[in-house]
N, C-alpha and C positions, 0 to 999 in steps of 0.2 A: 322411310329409309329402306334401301332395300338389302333383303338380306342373306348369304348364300354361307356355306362353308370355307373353311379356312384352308382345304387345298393341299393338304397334309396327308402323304403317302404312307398310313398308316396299315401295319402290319395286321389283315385276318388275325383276328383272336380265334375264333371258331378254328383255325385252321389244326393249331394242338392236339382240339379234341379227334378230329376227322385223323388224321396221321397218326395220330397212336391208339386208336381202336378204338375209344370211346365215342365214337357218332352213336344216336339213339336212331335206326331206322328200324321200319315197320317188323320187318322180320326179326329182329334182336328182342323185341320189346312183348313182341306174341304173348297173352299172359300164356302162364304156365298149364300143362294139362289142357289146351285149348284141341279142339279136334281139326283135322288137315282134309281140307279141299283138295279137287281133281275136276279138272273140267275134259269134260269129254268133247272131242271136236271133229267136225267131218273131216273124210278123207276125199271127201271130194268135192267141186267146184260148182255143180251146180245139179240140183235133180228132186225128185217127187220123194219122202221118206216114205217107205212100204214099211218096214219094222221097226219098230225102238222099242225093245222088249228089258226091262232092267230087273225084274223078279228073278233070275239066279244074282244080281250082283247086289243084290238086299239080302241076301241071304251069306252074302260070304264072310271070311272069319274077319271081325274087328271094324264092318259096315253098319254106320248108325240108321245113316238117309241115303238115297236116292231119288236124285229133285229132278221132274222133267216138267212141263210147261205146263200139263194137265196138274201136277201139284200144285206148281206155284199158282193159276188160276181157279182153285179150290180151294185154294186160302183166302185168297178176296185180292190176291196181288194186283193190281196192273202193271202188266209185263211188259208193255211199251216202254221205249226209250224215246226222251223228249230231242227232239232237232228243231232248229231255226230257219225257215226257208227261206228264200229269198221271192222279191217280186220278180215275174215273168215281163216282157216287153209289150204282153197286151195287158199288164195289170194285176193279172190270177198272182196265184201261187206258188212256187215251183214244187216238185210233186215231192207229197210225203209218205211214201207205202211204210207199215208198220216196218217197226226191226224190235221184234222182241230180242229180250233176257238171253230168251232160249229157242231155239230154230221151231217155227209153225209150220208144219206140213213139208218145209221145201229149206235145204239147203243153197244156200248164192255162193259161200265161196270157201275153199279150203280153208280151216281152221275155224270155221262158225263154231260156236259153243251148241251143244245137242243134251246134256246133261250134267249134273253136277252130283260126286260123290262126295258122302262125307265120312271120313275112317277114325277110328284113334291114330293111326301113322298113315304116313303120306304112301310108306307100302302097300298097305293096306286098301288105302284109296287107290290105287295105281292095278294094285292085281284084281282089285272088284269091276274096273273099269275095262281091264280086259273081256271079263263074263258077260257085258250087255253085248245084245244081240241088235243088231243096228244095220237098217240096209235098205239103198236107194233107188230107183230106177232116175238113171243116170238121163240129162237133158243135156240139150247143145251149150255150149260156153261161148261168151263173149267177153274177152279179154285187152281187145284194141281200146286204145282213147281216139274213138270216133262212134259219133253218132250212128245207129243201127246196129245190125247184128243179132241175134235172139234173143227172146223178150225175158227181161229178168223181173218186172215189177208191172202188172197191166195199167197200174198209175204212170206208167211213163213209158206210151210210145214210143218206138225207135228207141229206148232206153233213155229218151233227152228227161233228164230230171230238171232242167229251166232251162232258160232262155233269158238271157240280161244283157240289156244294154244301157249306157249311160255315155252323155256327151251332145253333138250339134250333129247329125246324121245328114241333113241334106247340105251343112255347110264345109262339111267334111269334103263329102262328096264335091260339092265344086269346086271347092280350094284344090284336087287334085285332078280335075276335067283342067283347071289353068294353069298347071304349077311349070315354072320350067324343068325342074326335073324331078322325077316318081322314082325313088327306092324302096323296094321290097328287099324281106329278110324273112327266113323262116327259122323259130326258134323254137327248139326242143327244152323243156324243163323234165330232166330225167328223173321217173321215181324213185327215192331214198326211203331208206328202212331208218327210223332215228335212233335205238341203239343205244338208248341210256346206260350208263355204269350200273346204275343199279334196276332189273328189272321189277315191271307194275308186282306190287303186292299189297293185303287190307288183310284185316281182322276184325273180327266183328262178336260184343258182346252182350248179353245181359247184363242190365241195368236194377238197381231199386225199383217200383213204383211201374214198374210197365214199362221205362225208356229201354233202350240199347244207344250204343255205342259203337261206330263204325272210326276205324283208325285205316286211314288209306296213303299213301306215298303222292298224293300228288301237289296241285297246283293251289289253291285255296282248299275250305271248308264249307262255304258257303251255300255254292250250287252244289254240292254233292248232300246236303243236306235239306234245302229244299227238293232233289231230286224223288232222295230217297223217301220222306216224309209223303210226296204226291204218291209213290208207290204202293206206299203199306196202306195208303187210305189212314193218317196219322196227323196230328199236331206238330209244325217244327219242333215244338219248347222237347217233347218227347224222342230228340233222336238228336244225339249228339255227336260232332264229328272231329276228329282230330289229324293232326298234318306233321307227322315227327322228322327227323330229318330225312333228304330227297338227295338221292344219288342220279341228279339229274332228271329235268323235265322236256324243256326244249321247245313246252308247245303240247306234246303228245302225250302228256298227263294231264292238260287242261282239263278235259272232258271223263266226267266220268264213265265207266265201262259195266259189261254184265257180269264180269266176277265180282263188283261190291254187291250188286244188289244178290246174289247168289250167295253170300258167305252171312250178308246180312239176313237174308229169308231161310235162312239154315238156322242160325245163331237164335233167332227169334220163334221158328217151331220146334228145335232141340231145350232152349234153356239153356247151351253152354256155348261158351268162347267156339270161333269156326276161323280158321286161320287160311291163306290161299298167298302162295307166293308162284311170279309166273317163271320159267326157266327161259333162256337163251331162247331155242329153238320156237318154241311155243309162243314168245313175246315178238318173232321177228314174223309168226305166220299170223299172230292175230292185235301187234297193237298200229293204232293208227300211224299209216305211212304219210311222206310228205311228197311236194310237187307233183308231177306226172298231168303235164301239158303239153300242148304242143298250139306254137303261135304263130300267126302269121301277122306281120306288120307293115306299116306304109307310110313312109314318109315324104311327104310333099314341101319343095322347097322354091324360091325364088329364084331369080337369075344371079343373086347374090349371097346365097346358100343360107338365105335365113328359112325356117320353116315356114311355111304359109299352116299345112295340118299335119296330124297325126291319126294313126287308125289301129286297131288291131282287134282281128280277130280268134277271139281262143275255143279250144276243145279243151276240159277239163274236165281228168277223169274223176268222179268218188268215189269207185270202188263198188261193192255191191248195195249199200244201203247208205242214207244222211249220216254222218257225225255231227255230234252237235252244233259245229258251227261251218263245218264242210262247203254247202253251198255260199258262205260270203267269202272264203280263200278268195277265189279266184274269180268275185265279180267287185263286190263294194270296198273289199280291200284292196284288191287289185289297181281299183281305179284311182284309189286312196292317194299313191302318187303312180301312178300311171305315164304322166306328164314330164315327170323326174324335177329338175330344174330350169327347165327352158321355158322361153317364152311364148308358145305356143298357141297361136291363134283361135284353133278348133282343136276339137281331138272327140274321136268317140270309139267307145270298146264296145264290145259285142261280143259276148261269150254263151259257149252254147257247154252243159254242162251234163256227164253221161254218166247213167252205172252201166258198171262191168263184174263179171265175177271173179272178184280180187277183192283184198282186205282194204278198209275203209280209209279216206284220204281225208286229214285234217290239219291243224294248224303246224307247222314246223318253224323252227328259229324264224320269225321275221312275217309269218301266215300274208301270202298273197306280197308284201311289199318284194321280198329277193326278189320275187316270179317278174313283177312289175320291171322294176330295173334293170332283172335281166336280159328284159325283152326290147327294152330303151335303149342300153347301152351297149347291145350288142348292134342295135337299128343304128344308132350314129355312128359307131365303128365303120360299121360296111358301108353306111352311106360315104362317109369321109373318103374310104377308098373308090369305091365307085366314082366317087367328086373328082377324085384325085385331089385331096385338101388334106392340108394337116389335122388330125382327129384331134388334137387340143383346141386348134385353131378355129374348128369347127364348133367346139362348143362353149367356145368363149363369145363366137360371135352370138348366140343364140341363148347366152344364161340370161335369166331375170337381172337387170342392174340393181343394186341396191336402192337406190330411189325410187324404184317401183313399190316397196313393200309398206305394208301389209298386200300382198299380191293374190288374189283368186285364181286359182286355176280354172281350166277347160274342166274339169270333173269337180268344180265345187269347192275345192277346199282351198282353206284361206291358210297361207303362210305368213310368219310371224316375220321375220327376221331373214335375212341370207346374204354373205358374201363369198359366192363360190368364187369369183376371177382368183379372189385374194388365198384361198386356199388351195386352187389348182395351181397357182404360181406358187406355192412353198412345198407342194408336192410334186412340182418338176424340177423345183431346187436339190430335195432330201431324198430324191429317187435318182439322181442325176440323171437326167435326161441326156447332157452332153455327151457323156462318156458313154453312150450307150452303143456306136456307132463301133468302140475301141473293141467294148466287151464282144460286140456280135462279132467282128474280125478274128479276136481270141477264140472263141465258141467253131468259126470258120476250120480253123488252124488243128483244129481236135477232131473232127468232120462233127460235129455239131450244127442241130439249126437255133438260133436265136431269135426269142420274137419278145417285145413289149405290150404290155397291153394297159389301158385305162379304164375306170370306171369311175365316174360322178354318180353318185346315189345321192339318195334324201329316202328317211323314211317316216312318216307318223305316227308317233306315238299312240297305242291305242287304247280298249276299255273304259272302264267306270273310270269320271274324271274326282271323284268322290272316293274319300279315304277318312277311316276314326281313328285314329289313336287316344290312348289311356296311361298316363305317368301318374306312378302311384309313390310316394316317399315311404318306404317302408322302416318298420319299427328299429330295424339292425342295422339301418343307415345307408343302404343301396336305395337304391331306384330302379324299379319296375316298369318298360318301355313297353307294352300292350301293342301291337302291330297287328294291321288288316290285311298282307300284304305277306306272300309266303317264299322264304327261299327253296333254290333248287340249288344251290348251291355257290349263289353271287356273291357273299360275305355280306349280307344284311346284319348279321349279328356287330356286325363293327360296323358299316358307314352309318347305321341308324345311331345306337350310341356313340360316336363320332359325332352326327351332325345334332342330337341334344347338346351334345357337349360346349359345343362351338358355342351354340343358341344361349345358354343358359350356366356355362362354368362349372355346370357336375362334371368332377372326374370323368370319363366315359369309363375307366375300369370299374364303379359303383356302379353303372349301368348296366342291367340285365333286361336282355330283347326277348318278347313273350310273344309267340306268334302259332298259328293252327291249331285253335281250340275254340269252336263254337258256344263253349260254356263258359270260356272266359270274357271273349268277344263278341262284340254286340253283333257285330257286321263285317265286311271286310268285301274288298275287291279281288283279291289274290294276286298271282303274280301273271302276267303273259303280255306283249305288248310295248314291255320297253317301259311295262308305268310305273312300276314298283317305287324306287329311288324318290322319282319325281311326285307324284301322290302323296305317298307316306311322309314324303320330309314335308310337303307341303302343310298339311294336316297337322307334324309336330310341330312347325313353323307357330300354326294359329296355336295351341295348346302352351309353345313358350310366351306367346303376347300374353294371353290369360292369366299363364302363372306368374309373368310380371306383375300384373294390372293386381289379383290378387295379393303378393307377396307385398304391393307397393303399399297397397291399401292400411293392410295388416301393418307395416310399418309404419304409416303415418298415424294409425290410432295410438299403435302403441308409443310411439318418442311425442306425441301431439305435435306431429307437424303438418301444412300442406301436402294433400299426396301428390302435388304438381311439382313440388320442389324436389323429390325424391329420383334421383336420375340410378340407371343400370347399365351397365355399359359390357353386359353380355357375359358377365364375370361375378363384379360384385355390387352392392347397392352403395349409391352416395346418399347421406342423410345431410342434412345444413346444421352447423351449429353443431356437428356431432364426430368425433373422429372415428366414428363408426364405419366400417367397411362389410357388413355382412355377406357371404355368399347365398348363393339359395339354398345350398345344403344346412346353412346356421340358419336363416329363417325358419327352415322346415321346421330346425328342433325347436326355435323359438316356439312357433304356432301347435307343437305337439306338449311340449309343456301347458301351454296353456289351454288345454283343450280345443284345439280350433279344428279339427279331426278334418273338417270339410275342406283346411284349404290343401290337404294332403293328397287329395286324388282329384286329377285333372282328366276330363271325358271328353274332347272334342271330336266336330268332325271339320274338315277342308274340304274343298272346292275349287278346283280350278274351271278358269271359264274356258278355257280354250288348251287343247294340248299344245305340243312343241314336236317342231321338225329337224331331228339330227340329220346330219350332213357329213359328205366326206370324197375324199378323193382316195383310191385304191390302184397303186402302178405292182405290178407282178412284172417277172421276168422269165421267162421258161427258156428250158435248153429242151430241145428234142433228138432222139438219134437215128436217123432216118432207117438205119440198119434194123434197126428191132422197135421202134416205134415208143420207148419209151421217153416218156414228157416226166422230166421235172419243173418245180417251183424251185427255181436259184435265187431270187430274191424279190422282195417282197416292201411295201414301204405304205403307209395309211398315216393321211392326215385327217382327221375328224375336224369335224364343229359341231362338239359335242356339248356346248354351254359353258357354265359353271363348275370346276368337276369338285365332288366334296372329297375323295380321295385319286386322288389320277392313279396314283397303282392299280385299285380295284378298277376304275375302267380300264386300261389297256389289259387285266387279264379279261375284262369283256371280249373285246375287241381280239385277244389273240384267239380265244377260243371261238369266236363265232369264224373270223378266215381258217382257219383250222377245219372246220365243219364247211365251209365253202368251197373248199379245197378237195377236202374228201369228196364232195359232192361233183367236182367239175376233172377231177381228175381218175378215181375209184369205184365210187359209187352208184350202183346201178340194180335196184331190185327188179326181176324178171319173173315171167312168168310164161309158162308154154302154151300151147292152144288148149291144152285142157282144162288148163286154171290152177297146174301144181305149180306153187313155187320153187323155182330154183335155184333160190337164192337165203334158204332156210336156217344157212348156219356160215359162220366164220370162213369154213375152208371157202366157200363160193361167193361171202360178199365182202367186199375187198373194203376195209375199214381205212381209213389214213391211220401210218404208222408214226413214230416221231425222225426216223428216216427220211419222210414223205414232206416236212414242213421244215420250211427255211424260217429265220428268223424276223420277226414281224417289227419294221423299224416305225414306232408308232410315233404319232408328235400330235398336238394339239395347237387347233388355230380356233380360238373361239370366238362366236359371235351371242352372247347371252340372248337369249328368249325372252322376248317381251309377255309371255302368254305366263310365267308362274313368278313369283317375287324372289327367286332362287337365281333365277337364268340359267337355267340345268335344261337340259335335251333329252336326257335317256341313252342309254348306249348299250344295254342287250343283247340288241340283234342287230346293232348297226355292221359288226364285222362282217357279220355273214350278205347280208343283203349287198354289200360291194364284193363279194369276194370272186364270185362266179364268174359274171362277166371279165372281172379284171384278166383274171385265170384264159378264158374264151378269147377275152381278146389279143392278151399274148400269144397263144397257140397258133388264133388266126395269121398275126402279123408273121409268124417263122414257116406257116409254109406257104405265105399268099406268092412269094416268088416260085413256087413248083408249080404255078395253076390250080392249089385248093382255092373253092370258092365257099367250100360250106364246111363250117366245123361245126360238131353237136357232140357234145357233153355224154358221157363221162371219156376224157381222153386216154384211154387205156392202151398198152403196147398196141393192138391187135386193131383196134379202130383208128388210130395214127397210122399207124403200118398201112393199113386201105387206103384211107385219104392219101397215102402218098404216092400209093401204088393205085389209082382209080378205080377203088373199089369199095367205096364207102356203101353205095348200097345195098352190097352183102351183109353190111355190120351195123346197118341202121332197123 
């Protein structure tokens, strides 16, 4: 039987503590008396260091350490920071030049870390950090997302740090030597600063026995623990790591950074607590940015506007050195759905992959799939116009039919489940499509321009398809939910004890959700990917069979009945012959009376064999005022198929907040940088955040098609907002000034770059 949640728009519990000031995050929790970090950082973009002299700022008043790279590699450190490359298209590598801790010989990019102070006050740290004497002979900057330019790494000529391709290369290619007609689109993916509520912060202590203890804001414990362990030359068992609550990740907490191991390599040659929290300014110059591509695509089609191929090739910056998982954004994720939903013959991507000296590029809400989709469904938009066909029309003819599936794509991946027709018809129903002809007239009559735009996305689920959970019945009569799986703030504290609940008839109020603590937890996946939800339930899934199978057991010795005859029905147990109704919380106490201590704690893990692909359709409505160039979002409307939901409240606040972050991104948002490599975009007044001014009302609806890939039929929903939301945004803009003769629109639409487009002047503002 298969078995999912009961669908029940259950109110965030967590949300109390968070609104009235009791959230436990990183900086609240600092133990007491801990000493305060300062990270010293370049002032410049790229050059030789001639001085780093730190002897007056070890001497000043209330400076304990002064940590430069010659330190930490005098302690036995390895200062390296670990990345994941990807394969090149002959095979190799793609390049990995070192990125230490702390800058070796040569700064890449404003705001690189150069030294680390440790004070009793953060004043202290702050006015010692003025006294180091610090200074560069200044080298050329390379700042473009394109191949060449000055050499930042001599592991990567022309700057290309790979070369990836994946797909049918020569069948590509002829599908579009035959096609009756070739549409091209060039699409920008603008760089975003992500801008968490709360910025990166850790602390880091002594331990009993030789361990320490690193407490960090981000994404899991897991790899920030094996990280740090490789580091110090140490035993995991010996370095413990914790995850309190997260004021927002997004992706750009995934990966751990060089203030943990800095505050850690402090904590562990002082002997005391080292505390390090990052400020506004400092977080927007030095934590990992998202997008910053730029694509070019091709589609090849019939004489009956089906596609024969698909192509595209990208430039994708990383910035000056690997993020941890940098290199796969924008080639294996990318390609991940590439394809989007259509039926597509051939398809091959081709991406060539560049540092520059600019702050490092890694995963954002959605890593790689928005990019993907944006570049798709911007590619059918214009091709439909260029057709002159209707753009729903267009990719109705061209979706996968449901009878196709289980469906392989052009790039390898195997889809479970999909009925887009049936979703894009209830999302032309709940966006009214008819009336829209009225509203632009209205918009007409205002001097307004009016445009509609679409977007079909799909995106997959990613990460370890492997999740533990631990339910423990405790002596005071709650229950302990042990989770592998970390929030940033999606309401795991509630859909987790929610979906025990459902499972097994604990109260979910007796349920308490235990998550970010390597000393609790064996293991864990963390969160990033959209997998969280679906993993984790999955995993308590297999943990409630067990505690059935157990609690059955235990009840057929004890009444001496068959334990075949013993039925549960998600609630309470049926015994025969016995007007007995036990819950599991009565068994518990049963088996604790009688010493059964073992059947109290349950350790499994799950496994899914195959992820799940959510889905959706994304209609936006924008007004533009040709006079000043400013674009709104007037409305807005997302039909998901997003599976099974265990609470639909908590998804659609997924779903608002990730078009929210879409939004920003396609309308505001736009991190820049000058030819010299300063950013100009360092603080609030200069990078234009979305306001709640900025975001119309998200009329959300669910059309689900359950997943055959988990015994839930759940999708994930995360990052599905965001990954439709851009295009949708783009394609409206397009549609309100394709009657002026705009032919090209690129993201972020702000007064100033509308205003060009209208006035043919876009290549000033690109």
């Amino acid at each position: 039987m298969q078995k999912f949640g009961k669908s029940q728009p259950v109110k965030r519990v967590e949300d109390v503590r968070f609104l009235t000031g009791h959230g436990r995050y990183v900086d609240d929790i600092a133990p007491e008396g801990a000493l305060h970090g300062f990270v010293v950082r370049s002032p410049v973009a790229h050059g030789e260091i001639t001085v780093l002299d730190v002897a007056e700022a070890r001497q000043a008043p209330g400076v304990v350490a002064v940590l430069t790279l010659a330190d930490l590699e005098a302690a036995g450190m390895n200062v390296a920071m670990d990345t994941d490359p990807v394969k090149n298209l002959d095979g190799s590598r793609g390049a990995t030049p070192e990125r230490p801790v702390l800058a070796r010989e040569r700064v890449r990019f404003v705001g690189e870390p150069v030294a680390f102070v440790v004070a009793e006050s953060l004043a202290e740290a702050r006015d010692a950090a003025e006294l180091i004497e610090f200074d560069v002979d200044e080298l050329p900057v390379h700042v473009e997302t394109a191949v060449g330019g000055p050499a930042i790494h001599p592991e990567a000529p022309d700057n290309r740090a790979y070369e990836f391709g994946l797909g049918e290369r020569e069948a590509v290619a002829a599908a579009i030597d035959a096609a009756a007609h070739v549409v091209q689109c060039k699409v920008v993916g603008n760089r975003i600063i992500v801008n968490s509520l709360e910025p990166r912060g850790c602390f880091a202590e002594p331990l009993e026995g030789g361990r320490f203890h690193v407490c960090v804001n981000g994404q899991g414990v897991w790899g920030a623990k094996s990280d740090l362990a490789a580091a110090f030359g140490v035993d995991e068992a010996e370095v413990r790591v914790t995850n309190p609550d997260v004021g927002g990740g997004f992706g750009m907490k995934g990966s751990i950074y060089p203030e943990v191991y800095l505050v850690a390599a402090a904590a562990r040659q002082l002997g005391r607590p080292v505390r390090w929290m990052g400020e506004r300014t400092e977080s927007m110059l030095s934590d990992n940015g998202g997008r910053d591509l730029v694509s070019t695509s091709t589609l090849a089609f019939d004489a009956d506007h089906r596609i024969t191929a698909y192509q595209v090739h990208t430039v994708s910056n990383l910035g000056a050195y690997n993020s941890n998982y940098a290199q796969h954004i924008q080639s294996t994720l990318f390609a991940k759905v590439m394809p989007g939903v259509y039926d597509i013959p051939a398809a091959w991507l081709h991406v060539e992959g560049v540092f520059t000296n600019t702050v490092q590029i890694d995963a954002y809400r959605g890593a790689g799939r928005p990019e993907a989709i944006y570049v798709l469904e911007r590619s059918m938009d214009n091709a439909a116009r260029v057709l002159g066909v209707d753009p729903l029309e267009l990719r109705r003819k061209n979706f996968i039919p449901p009878a196709a599936f289980p469906y392989t794509s052009p790039t390898g991946v195997t889809y479970d489940v999909g009925e887009f027709d049936k979703v894009l018809a209830r999302a032309e129903a709940e966006a009214d499509f008819a009336g829209f002809a009225a509203r632009r007239a209205e918009s007409a009559r205002h001097g307004k321009k009016r445009g509609l735009g679409v977007c079909y996305y799909i995106e997959s689920i990613l990460g370890d398809k492997a999740e533990n959970v631990k339910v423990v019945f405790e002596d005071d009569g709650s229950v302990s939910l042990y989770v592998g799986t970390q929030s940033n703030g999606q309401g795991h504290e509630t859909v987790y004890a929610q979906f025990l609940a459902d499972q097994t008839g604990i109260p979910a109020e007796r349920i308490k959700v235990i998550q970010g603590d390597s000393d609790l937890i064996a293991w864990g996946g963390g969160t990033g990917g959209s997998r969280s939800v679906t993993t984790q339930n999955n995993a308590t899934l297999v943990a409630a069979d067990v505690m059935v199978q157990r609690f059955t057991a235990f009840l057929a010795d004890k009444e001496g009945v068959d334990a075949a005859e013993i039925g549960f029905d998600d609630e309470t147990f049926r015994i025969p012959g016995s007007n007995m109704t036990p819950t599991m919380m009565d068994v518990a106490e049963m088996a604790r009376a009688e010493g059964r201590d073992e059947l109290l704690t349950i350790a499994e893990r799950g496994e899914l064999e195959q992820m799940s692909f959510p889905n959706g359709c994304h209609v936006a409505e924008v007004e533009v005022d040709p006079a000043t160039g400013v674009t709104e979002v007037v409305r807005y409307t997302v039909v998901d198929d997003l599976g099974n939901l265990i609470n639909p409240m908590l998804a659609e606040g997924q779903v608002h907040g990730g078009v929210a972050q879409g939004i920003g991104q396609a309308i505001s948002e736009l991190a820049v940088y000058d030819e010299t490599g300063q950013a100009l975009t360092a603080s609030f007044m200069d990078y234009a955040m979305p306001r709640a001014i900025d975001m119309p009302w998200v009329n959300f609806h669910s059309e689900p098609t359950p997943s055959k890939n988990n015994p839930m039929g759940m999708k994930g929903c995360g990052e599905a907002g965001t990954v439709g939301a851009c295009a949708a945004v783009a394609n409206a803009v397009q549609d309100a000034l394709w009657e002026d003769g705009v032919r090209e629109v690129q993201m972020p639409f702000t007064p100033l770059r509308v205003w060009q487009m209208l006035n043919g002047a876009m290549g000033a503002a690109a």
